[in-house]
C-alpha atoms as one frame of an Amber mdcrd trajectory, in Angstrom:
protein
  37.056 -13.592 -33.207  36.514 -10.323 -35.007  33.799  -7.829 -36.233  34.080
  -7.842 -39.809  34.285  -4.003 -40.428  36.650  -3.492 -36.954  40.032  -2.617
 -37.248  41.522  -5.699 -36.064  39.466  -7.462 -38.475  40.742  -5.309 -41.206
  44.782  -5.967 -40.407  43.916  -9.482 -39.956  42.291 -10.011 -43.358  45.165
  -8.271 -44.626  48.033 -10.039 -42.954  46.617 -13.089 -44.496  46.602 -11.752
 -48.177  50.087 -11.282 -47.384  50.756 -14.808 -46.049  49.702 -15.909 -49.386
  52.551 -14.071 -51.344  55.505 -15.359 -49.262  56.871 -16.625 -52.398  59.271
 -13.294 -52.472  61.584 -13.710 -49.313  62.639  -9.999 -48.854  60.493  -6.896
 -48.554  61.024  -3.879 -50.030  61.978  -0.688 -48.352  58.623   0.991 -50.138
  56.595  -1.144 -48.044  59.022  -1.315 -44.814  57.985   2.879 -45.104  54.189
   1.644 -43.837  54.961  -0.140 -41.046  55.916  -0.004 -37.631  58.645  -2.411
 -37.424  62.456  -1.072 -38.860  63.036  -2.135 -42.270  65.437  -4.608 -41.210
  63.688  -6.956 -38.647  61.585  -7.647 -41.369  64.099  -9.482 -42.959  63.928
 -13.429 -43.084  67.008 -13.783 -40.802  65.414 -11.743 -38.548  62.061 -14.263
 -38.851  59.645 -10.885 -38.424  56.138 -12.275 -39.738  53.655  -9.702 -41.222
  51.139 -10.072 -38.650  53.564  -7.702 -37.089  53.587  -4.762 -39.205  51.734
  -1.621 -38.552  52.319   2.113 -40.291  55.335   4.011 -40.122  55.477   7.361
 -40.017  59.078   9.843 -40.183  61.361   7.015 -39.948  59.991   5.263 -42.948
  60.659   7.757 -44.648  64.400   7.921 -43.951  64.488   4.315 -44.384  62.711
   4.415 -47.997  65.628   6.307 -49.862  68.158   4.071 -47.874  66.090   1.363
 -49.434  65.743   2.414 -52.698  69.136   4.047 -52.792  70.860   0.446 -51.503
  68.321  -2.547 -52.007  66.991  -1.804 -55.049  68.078  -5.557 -56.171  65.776
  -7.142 -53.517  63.065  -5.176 -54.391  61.462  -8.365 -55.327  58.025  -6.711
 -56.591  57.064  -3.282 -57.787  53.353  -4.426 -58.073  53.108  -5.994 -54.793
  54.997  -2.717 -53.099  51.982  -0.779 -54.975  49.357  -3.141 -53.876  50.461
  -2.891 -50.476  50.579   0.810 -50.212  47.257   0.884 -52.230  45.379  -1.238
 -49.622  47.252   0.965 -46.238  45.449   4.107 -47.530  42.284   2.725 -48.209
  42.254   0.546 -45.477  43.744   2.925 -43.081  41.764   5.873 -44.861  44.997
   8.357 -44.169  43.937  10.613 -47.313  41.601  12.059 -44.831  43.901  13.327
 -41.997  43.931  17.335 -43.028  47.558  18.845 -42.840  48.733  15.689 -40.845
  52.874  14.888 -41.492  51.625  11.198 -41.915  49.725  12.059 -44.516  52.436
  14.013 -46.739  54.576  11.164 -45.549  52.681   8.986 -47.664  52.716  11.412
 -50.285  56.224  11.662 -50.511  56.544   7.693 -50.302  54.689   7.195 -53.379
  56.650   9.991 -55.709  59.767   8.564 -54.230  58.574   5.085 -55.336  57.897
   5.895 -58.793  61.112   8.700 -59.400  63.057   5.740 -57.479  61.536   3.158
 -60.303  62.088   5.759 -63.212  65.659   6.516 -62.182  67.273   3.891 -60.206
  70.143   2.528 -61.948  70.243  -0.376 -59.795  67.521  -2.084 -60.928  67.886
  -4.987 -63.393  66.024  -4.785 -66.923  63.666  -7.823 -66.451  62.641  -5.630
 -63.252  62.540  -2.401 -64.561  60.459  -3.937 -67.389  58.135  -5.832 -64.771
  57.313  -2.393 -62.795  57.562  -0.273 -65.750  54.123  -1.494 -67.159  52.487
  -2.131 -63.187  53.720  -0.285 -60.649  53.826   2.827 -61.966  50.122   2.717
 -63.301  49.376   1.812 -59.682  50.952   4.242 -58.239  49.946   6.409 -60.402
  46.220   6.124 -59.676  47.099   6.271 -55.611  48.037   9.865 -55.839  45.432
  10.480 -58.055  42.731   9.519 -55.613  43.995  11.780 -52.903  41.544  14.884
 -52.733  43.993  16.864 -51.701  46.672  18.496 -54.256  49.745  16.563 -53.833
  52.799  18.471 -55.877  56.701  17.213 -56.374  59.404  19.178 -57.664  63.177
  18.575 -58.013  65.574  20.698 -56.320  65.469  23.364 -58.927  62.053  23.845
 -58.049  60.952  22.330 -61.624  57.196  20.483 -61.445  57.343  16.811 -61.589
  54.520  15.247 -59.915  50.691  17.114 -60.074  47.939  14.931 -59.232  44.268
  15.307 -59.529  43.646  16.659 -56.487  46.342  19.530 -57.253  44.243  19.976
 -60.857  40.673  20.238 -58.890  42.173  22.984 -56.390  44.940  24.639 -58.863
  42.611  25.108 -62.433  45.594  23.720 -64.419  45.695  20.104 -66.346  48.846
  18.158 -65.162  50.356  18.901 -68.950  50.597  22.568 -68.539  52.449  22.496
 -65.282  54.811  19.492 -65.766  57.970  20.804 -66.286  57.409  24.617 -65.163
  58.795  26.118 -62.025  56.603  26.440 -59.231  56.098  30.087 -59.054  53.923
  29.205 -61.230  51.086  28.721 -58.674  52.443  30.838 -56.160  51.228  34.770
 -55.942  54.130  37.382 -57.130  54.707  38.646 -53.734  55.738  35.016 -52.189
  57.920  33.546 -54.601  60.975  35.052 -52.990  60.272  33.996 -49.396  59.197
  30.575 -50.655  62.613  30.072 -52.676  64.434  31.215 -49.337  62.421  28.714
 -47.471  63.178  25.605 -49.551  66.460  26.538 -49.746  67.005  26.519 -45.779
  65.004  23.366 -45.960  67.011  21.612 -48.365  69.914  22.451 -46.685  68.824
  21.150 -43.379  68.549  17.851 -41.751  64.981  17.724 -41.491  63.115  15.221
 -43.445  59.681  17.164 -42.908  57.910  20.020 -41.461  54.610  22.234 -41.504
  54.676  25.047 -43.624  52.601  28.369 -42.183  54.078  28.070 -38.635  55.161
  32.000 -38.637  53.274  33.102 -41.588  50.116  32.342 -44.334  50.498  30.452
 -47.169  48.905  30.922 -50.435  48.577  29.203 -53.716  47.538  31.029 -57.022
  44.819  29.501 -59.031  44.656  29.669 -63.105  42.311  32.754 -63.129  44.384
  34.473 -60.877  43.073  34.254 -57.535  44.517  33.130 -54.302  43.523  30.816
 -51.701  45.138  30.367 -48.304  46.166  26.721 -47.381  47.528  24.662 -44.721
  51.184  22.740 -46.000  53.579  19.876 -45.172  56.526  19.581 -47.399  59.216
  16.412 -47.525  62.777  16.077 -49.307  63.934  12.971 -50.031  67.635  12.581
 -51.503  67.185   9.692 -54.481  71.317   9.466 -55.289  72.174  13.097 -56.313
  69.041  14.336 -56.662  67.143  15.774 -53.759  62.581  15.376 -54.118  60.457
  17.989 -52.549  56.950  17.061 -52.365  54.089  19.112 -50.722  50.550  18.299
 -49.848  48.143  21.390 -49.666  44.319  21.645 -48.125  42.995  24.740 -49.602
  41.992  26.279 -45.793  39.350  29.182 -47.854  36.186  27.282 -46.364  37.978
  27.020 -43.210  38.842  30.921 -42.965  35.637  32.069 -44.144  34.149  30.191
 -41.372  36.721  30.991 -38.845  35.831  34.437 -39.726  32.156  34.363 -40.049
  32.325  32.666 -36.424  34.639  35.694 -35.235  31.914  38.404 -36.838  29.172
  36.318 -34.689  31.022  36.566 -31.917  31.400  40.233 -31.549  27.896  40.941
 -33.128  27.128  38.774 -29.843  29.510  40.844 -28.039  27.656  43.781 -29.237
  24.974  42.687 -28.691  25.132  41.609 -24.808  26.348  45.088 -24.462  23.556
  46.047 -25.380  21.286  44.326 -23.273  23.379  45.432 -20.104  22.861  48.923
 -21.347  19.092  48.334 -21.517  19.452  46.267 -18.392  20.851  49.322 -16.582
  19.006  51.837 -17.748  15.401  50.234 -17.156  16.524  49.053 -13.682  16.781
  52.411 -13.185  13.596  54.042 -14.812  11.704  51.716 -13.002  13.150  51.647
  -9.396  13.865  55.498  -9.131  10.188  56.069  -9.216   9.716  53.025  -7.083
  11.788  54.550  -4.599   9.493  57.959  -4.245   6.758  55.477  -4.025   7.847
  53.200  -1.537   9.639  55.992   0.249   7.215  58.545   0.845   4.668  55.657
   1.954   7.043  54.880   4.598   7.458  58.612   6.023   3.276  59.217   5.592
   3.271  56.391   8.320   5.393  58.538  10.200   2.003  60.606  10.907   0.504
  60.242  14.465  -2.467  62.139  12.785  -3.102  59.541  10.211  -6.625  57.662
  10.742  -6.513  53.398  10.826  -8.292  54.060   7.309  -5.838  56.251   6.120
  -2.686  53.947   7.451  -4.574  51.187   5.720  -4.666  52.832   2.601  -1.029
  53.626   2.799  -0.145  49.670   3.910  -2.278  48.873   0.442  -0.114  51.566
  -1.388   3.155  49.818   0.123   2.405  46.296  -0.882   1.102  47.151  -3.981
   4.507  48.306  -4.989   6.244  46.136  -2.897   4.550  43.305  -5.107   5.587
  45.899  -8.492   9.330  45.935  -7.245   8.998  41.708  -7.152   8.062  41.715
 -10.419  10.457  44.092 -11.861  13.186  42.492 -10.100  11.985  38.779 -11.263
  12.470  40.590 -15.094  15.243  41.699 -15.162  16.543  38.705 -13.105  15.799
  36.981 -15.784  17.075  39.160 -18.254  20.511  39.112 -16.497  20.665  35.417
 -16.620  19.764  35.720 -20.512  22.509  38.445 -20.807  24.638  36.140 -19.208
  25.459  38.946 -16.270  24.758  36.618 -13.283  27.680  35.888 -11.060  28.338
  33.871  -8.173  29.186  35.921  -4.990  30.449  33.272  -2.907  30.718  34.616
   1.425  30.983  32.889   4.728  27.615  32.896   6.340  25.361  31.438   9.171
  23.436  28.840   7.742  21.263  28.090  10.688  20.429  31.934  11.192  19.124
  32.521   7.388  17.402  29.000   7.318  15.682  30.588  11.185  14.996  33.763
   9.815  13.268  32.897   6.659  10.899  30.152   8.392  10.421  33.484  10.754
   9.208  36.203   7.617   7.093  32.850   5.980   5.545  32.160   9.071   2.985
  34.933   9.224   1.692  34.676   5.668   1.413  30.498   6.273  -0.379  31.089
   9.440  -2.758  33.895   8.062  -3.869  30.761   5.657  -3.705  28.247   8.052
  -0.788  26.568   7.054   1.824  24.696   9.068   5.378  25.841   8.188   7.800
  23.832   9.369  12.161  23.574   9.314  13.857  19.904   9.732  17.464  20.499
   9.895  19.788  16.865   9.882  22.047  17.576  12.728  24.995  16.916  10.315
  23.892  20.311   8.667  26.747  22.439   8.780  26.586  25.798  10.657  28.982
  28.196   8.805  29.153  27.754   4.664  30.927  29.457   2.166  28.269  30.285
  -0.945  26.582  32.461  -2.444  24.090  33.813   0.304  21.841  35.901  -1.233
  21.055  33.490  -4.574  20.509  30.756  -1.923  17.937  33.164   0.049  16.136
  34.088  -3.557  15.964  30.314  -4.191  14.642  29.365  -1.101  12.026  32.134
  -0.723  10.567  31.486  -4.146   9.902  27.442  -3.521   8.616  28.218   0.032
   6.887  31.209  -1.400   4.818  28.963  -3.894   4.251  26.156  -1.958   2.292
  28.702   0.846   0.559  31.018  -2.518  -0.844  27.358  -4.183  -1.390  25.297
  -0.810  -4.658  25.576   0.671  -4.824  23.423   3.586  -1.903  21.199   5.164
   1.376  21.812   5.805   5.107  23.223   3.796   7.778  21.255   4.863  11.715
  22.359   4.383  14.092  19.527   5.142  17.982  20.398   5.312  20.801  17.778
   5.362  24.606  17.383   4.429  26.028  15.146   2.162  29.755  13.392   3.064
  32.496  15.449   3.125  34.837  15.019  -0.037  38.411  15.132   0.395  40.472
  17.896  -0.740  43.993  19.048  -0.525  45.385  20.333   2.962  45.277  23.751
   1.534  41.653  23.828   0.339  38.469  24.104   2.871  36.883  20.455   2.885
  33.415  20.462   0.460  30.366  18.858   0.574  26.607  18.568  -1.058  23.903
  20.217   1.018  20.779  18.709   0.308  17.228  20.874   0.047  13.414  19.997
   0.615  10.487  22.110   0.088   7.322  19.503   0.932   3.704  20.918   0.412
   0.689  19.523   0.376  -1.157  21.706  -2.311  -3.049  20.811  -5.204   0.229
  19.047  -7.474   1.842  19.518 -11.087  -0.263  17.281 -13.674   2.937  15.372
 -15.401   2.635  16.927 -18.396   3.505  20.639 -17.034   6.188  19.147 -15.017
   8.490  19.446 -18.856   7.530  23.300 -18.606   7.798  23.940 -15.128  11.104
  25.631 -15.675  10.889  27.472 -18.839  10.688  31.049 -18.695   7.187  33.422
 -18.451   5.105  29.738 -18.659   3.085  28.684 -15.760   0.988  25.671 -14.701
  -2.365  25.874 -14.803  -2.982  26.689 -10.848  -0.441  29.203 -11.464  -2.561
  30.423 -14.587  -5.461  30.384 -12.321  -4.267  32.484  -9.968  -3.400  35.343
 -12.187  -0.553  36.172  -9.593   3.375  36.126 -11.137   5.145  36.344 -14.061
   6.475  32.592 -14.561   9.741  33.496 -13.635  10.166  32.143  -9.533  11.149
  28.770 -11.414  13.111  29.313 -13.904  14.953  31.580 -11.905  15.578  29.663
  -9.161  16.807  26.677 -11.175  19.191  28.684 -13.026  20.603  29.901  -9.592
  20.838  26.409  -8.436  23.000  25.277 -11.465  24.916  28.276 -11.525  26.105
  27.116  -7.975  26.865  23.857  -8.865  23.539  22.099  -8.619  20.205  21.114
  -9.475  16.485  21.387  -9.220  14.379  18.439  -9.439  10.329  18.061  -9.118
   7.801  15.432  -7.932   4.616  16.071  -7.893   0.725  13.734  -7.538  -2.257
  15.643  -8.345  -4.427  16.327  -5.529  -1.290  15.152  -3.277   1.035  18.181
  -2.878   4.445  18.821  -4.823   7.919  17.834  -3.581  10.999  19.944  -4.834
  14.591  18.738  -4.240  17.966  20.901  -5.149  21.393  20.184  -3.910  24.629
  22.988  -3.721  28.119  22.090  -3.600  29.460  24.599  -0.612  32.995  24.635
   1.470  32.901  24.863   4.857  32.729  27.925   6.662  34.909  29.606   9.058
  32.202  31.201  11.988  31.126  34.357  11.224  29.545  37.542  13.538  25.887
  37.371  13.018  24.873  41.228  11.142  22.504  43.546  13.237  19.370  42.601
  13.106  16.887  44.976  11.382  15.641  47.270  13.965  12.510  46.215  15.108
  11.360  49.689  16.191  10.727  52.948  14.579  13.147  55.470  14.998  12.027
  59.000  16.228  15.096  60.842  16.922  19.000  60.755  17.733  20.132  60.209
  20.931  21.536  63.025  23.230  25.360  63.105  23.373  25.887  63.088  19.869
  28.211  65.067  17.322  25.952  67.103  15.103  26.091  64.784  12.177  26.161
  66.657   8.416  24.753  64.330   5.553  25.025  65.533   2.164  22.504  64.505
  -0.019  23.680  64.034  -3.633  20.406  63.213  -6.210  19.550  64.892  -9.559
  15.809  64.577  -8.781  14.051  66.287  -6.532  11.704  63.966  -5.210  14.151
  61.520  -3.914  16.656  64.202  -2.310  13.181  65.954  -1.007  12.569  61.993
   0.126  16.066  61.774   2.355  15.897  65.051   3.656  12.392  64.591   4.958
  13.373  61.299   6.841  17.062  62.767   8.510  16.273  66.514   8.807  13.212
  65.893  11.221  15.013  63.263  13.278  18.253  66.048  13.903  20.657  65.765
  11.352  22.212  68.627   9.611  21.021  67.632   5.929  22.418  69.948   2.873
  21.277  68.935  -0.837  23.445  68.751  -4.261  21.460  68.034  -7.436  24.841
  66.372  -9.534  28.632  65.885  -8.753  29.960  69.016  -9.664  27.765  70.839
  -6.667  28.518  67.894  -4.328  32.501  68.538  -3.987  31.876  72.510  -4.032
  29.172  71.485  -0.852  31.963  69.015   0.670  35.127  71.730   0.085  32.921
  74.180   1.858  30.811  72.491   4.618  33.372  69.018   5.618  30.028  66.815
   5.475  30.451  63.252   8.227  28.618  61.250   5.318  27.430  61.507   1.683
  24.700  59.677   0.180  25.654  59.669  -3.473  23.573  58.658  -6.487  25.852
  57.506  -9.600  23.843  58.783 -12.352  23.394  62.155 -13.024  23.864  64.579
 -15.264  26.952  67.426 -15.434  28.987  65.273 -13.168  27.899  61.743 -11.984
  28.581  59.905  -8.456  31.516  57.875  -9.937  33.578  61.356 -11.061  32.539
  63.262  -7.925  33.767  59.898  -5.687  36.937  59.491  -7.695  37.802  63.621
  -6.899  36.696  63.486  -3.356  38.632  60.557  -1.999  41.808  61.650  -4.232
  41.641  64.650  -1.428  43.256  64.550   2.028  39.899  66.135   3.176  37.424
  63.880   1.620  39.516  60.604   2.449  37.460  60.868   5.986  33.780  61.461
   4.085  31.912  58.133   4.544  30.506  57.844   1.055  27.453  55.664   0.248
  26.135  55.240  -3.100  22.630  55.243  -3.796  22.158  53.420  -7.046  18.823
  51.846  -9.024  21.243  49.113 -10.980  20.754  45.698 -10.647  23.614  44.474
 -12.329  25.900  42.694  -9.780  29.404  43.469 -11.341  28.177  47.361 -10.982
  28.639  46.980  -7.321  32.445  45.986  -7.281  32.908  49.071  -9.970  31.195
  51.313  -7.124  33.638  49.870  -4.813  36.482  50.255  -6.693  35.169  54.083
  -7.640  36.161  54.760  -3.934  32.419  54.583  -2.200  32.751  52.783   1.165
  29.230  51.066   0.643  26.152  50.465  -1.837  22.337  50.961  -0.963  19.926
  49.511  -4.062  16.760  51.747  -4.752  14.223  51.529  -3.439  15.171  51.516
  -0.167  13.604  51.037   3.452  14.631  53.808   5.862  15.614  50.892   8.394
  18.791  50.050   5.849  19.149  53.753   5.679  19.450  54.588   9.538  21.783
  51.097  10.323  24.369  52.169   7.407  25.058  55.352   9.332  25.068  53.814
  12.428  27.387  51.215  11.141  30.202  54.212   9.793  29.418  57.121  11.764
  28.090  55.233  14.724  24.989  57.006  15.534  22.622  56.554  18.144  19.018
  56.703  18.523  15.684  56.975  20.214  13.105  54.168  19.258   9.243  54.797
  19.401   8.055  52.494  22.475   5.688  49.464  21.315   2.322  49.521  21.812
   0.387  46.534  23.191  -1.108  44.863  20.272  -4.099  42.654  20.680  -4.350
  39.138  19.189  -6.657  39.672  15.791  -7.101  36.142  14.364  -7.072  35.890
  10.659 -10.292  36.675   8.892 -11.509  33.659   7.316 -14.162  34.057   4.436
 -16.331  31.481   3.395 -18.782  29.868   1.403 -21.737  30.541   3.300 -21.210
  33.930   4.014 -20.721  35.215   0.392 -24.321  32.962  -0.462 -25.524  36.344
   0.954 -25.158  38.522  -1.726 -26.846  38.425  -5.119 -25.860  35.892  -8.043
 -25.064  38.572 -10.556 -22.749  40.424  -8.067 -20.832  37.238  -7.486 -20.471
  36.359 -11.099 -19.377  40.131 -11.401 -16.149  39.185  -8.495 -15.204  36.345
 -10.369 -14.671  38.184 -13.210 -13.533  40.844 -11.363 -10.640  38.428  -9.727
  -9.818  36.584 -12.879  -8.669  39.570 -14.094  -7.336  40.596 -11.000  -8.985
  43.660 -11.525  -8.409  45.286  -7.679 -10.161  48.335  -7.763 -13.437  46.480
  -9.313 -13.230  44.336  -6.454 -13.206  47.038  -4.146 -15.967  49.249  -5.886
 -18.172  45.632  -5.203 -16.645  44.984  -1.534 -18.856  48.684  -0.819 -21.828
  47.328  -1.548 -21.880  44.599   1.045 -24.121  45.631   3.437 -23.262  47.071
   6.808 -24.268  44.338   8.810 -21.753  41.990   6.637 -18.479  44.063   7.392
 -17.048  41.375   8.214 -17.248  39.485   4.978 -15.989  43.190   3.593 -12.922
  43.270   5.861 -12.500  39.544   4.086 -12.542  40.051   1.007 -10.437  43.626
   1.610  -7.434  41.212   3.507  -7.857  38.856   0.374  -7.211  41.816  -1.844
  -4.459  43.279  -0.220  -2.775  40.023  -0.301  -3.483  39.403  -4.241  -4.922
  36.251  -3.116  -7.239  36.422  -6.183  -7.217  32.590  -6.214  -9.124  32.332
  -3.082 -11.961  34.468  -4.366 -12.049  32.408  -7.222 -12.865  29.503  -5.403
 -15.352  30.802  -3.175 -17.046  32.559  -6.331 -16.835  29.508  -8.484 -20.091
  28.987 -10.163
């Protein structure tokens, strides 16, 4: 049982019109054209029943003039032969198919049908006179309802055949085309090529091809103009005369759109440019002052004359733009990812050690908020992966990161385990799912911010309230986890705690050394037994050369300075420098010309050169590489990565300040009760103060807590230099 509407319901109804009219025992070859089955198993001695004929494409066509050339005394009915071809294209709806060879096929069928009844000798007069007044009506009328133009000529290239859909594209009324050649409607400067392309084609055995395969082809409209157009063309040979017939689609709409699509494309082009150009230059407006900041902060420490309130001061100046450099990187993070600039930088690495050493960096801030941080790992977690460490790290910090910032009591849980291994060819490394947990027990998502959670600068509304963050730690991290082959999922229950879930599709791992740990004490000078090492120091600004020079020189390096490229290789032709630290934008000559000219040297092949860049696009990394610099340091920088590169390449030694005894000081925990001290109008005054995290009004108020409440100050202070702003909300809320 069919559908009516289906297909099958559609040949069935019409094999059963046809089982009706088996009062004519032989088929013509105009219908044998439309079907699947040769012309002559359909045949009564061959017993072939029309429930077995389907549409016929290039053979039909061959068979059609044999037909009509041979059979023309069976051809029992013109009208039914019309009806039938009538009903294929409607039924089949083939006058659709753009540019298809079926299509012209069917084209060419009909103008062979009614040439064949106009011209065939063979017919008998009581025939010719039946499908003179039917058949050729009919047929008629089927090319007219074809949108496209469908145009015959004879072999003299003479107009026969111009249907409606050639008028409607063309300009012209049949009338004043009949009979004219076709150069008619082609432009001047094709005519020739076009007459030397029929004329190949008539000559060869081909019954039908594509036209525009090596070059355009254009029609000429009434008024003049041209249009470009996609064309199949058929010959058929009716006794001595040889048919062409064409069918055209008029391809303008299609070429204005292929080229409006091409201008968007490199106006997007242009555009992404663009944004990495912007990218690039505010990553580096923004971390090369970073880098005096952070810098010089680190080398004030340096001071054994510094007071505890002045190496306070200076830990509040370091997290302060410590917290600025998160920020700026979470921007243009995002901006990357916009730009579409973010690339997957897939290396072997311990899985175990990053998952240990994380829990290890969390662990203080968790504790300092009485939090439990904990790390499950499924024993059939692999070891050694191959991924893309450092998007992995970023993803991880920023769920563990929010889970401590918005959890105020409880525990943060991070499960790890494996899916199966999936099977893969000898010569690939097996793969597998690893499966992520981040478990909190925090205040929850209300389900209608869950939609949001991952759109970019939007928060929830604890997030709002704690006037920390940009609302990018989300989004970013979910567009890492898809990027490598995953994705980031949320459950939440108000009042509960949140649950997130990601999965990564990694390779195994071959086992990898673990990298040097960062050193855990402060270095104070080289070791004895040492070359005297020469660093050049290549910066255009001051402050950051004046920033490296001030960290080796006092230490005992021989430290020389170069303010662009063009200095930097007169300084290494003169003074043979063990190790360059090179910044790659700069003025006269930058870091990538001055690299290129040193290495090309047999003296400068032995220079260790470093680069010292602000970018943070990825791909400008492997073009520093490929410049000839042996490594990359991002700005801002901490002198630790600074004082392990050179003992990595030059292998440099040093002496490490000893460690003094530090005693246990427990967290200081401010409540309730002891800020019901102070007036009402100064607490209203630190609410407002911390909505708007407003830091230096908080710390104008924190001075005028009494003396004998220093405790509460030294609170409040730790609150402040933590941005915790959301805690002092909730003690202060009225």
């Amino acid at each position: 049982m069919t559908s009516p509407g289906s297909c099958q319901h559609q040949a069935d109804t019409f094999d059963n019109s046809i089982q009706r009219q088996r009062l004519f025992p032989f088929w013509s070859g105009g219908v044998a054209i439309l079907f699947l089955a040769f012309g002559l198993e359909l045949l009564p001695p061959f017993g072939a029943e029309p429930s077995t004929l389907y549409p016929l494409l290039m053979l039909g066509a061959v068979l059609s003039a044999h037909w009509l050339g041979l059979w023309g005394g069976i051809f029992s009915s013109g009208v039914l032969s019309a009806y039938t071809l009538y009903k294929i294209l409607v039924i089949s709806d083939a006058i659709t198919l753009q540019g298809a060879l079926s299509l012209n096929l069917l084209g060419t069928i009909a103008a062979a049908l009614l040439i064949g009844v106009r011209q065939d000798n063979h017919f008998s007069e009581p025939l010719n006179q039946a499908v003179g007044d039917g058949s050729e009506a009919m047929l008629l009328g089927i090319l007219d309802i074809a949108n496209d133009p469908i145009i015959s000529v004879d072999a003299s290239q003479r107009i026969n055949q111009f249907n409606k859909g050639a008028e409607k594209v063309f300009g012209y009324q049949a009338d004043e085309v009949l009979g004219q050649s076709l150069d008619l409607l082609l432009p001047k400067r094709a005519i020739s090529i076009h007459h030397k392309h029929i004329q190949k084609f008539g000559a060869s055995r081909s019954t039908a091809r594509m036209m525009g395969d090596r070059s355009e082809v254009f029609g000429r409209r009434k008024d003049g103009t041209e249009f470009p157009a996609e064309a199949s063309i058929s010959q058929l040979q009716l006794g001595d005369e040889k048919v062409f017939t064409a069918i055209l689609r008029d391809s303008s709409d299609r070429k204005r759109a292929e080229t409006e699509l091409q201008q968007a494309k490199e106006a997007a082009e242009v555009a992404n440019q663009a944004k990495s150009g912007f990218l690039a230059n505010m990553s580096h407006e923004l971390r090369t002052p970073l880098n005096a900041i952070l810098g010089f902060s680190q080398l004030m420490h340096r001071d054994p004359a510094l007071t505890s309130a002045q190496k306070e001061h200076l830990d509040i100046i370091n997290r302060s733009g410590e917290h600025l450099l998160e920020l700026i990187n979470d921007i243009l993070e995002m901006s990357k990812i916009e730009a579409g600039r973010v690339t997957l930088h897939k290396t072997n690495f311990d899985l175990y050690n990053l998952l240990e050493t994380l829990i290890q960096m969390l662990d203080l801030r968790a504790k300092t908020k009485g939090l439990q941080l904990t790390c499950d790992r499924a024993p059939d977690t692999p070891q050694f992966i191959r991924a893309d460490e450092g998007k992995l790290r970023q993803v991880l910090i920023n769920l563990l990161g929010n889970a401590i910032k918005f959890t105020e009591s409880g525990h943060i849980n991070l499960r790890v385990h494996a899916g199966p291994i999936q099977a893969q060819a000898a010569s690939e490394a097996p793969q597998l799912c690893l499966f992520f947990e981040i478990e909190d027990t925090g205040p929850g998502i209300d389900p209608s911010e869950i939609k949001q959670l991952f759109a970019a600068f939007t928060q929830t509304e604890t997030g709002r309230k704690s006037q920390q963050g940009t609302g990018l730690g989300l989004p970013i991290s979910h567009r890492f986890v898809k990027l490598m082959g995953g994705d980031l999922t949320v459950k939440s229950v108000v009042g509960q705690g949140t649950t997130f879930q990601f999965y990564l599709q990694v390779t195994l791992g071959n086992e990898v050394d673990h990298k040097p740990q960062p050193m855990a004490q402060r270095v104070i000078g080289l070791a004895p037994d040492q070359p005297a090492y020469r660093i050049l120091i290549v910066e255009d600004r001051m402050e950051n050369r004046k920033l490296m020079v001030n960290l080796l020189q006092p230490l005992g390096f021989e430290v020389r300075e170069a303010e662009n490229g063009k200095v930097a290789i007169e300084e290494c032709d003169r003074w043979r420098p063990h190790l360059i630290w090179m910044d790659m934008r700069m003025p006269v000559m930058d870091g990538y010309e001055a690299t290129q000219y040193i290495k090309a040297h047999i003296k400068g092949q032995a220079t260790v050169i470093i680069a010292l860049t602000a970018s943070a696009l990825d791909e400008e990394r492997a073009q520093i590489l490929a410049t000839g610099c042996d490594d990359f340091v991002r700005k801002p920088f901490l002198e630790d990565t600074i004082f392990e590169k050179m003992t990595e390449y030059l292998g440099v030694r040093y002496i490490f300040e000893k460690p003094q005894p530090l005693s246990p000081q427990p967290a200081m925990e401010v409540t309730a009760s002891q800020l019901s001290v102070m007036p009402t109008e100064w607490l209203a005054e630190l609410h407002q103060a911390a909505m708007s995290a407003r830091s230096t009004r908080i710390e104008t108020l924190i001075q005028e807590i009494p003396e004998e409440h220093s405790i509460l100050a030294e609170g409040l202070t730790d609150l402040v230099s933590n941005f915790n702003y959301e805690k002092i909300l909730t003690l202060t809320q009225p």
